[in-house]
C-alpha positions as CSV (number, residue, x, y, z in Angstrom):
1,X,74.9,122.8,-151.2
2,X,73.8,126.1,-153.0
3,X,73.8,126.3,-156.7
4,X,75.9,129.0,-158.0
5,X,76.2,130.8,-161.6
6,X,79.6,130.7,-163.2
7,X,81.2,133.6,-166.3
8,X,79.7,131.3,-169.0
9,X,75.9,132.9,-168.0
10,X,74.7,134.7,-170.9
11,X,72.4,136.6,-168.6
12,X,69.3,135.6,-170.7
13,X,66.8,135.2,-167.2
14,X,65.7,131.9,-167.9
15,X,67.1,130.8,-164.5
16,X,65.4,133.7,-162.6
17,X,61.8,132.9,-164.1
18,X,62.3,129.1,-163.7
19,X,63.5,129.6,-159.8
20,X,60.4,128.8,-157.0
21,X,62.4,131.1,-154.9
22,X,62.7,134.0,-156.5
23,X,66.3,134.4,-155.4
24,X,68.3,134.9,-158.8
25,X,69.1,138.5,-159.3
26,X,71.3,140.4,-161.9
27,X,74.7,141.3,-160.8
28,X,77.5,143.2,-162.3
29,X,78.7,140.6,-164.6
30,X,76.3,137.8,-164.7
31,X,73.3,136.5,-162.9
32,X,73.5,135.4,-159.0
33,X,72.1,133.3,-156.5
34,X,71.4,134.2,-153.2
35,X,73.1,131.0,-151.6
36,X,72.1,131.6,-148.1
37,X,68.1,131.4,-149.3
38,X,68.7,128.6,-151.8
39,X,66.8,125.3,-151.4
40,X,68.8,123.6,-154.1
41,X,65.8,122.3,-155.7
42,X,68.0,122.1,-159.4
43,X,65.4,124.0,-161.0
44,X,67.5,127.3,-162.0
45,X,70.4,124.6,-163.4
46,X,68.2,122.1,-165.3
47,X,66.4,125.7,-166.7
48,X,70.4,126.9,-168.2
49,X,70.3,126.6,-171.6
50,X,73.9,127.1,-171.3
51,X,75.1,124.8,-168.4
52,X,76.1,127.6,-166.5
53,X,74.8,126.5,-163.4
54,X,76.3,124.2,-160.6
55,X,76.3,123.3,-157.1
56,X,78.9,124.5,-154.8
């Protein structure tokens, strides 16, 4: 299952440095996660200072 980033993202990065993938991007509204590349290794979610950050 692929981690996704919900509306409660702040958009403060700290999921995109902490990912070993380099898959988490900017989008219109918040950060996102390219789910078909995702290894859901956890890191980007236990990174969220915030909680935004699930799997699927």
């Amino acid at each position: 299952m692929a981690y996704v980033i919900s509306d409660e993202c702040i958009s403060c990065g700290t999921c995109a440095d902490a990912c070993p993938m380099g898959i988490i991007s900017q989008g219109d509204d918040h950060y996102q996660i390219d789910a078909s590349q995702c290894v859901d290794c956890g890191t980007c979610a236990e990174a969220c200072p915030v909680g935004a950050i699930s799997q699927q």
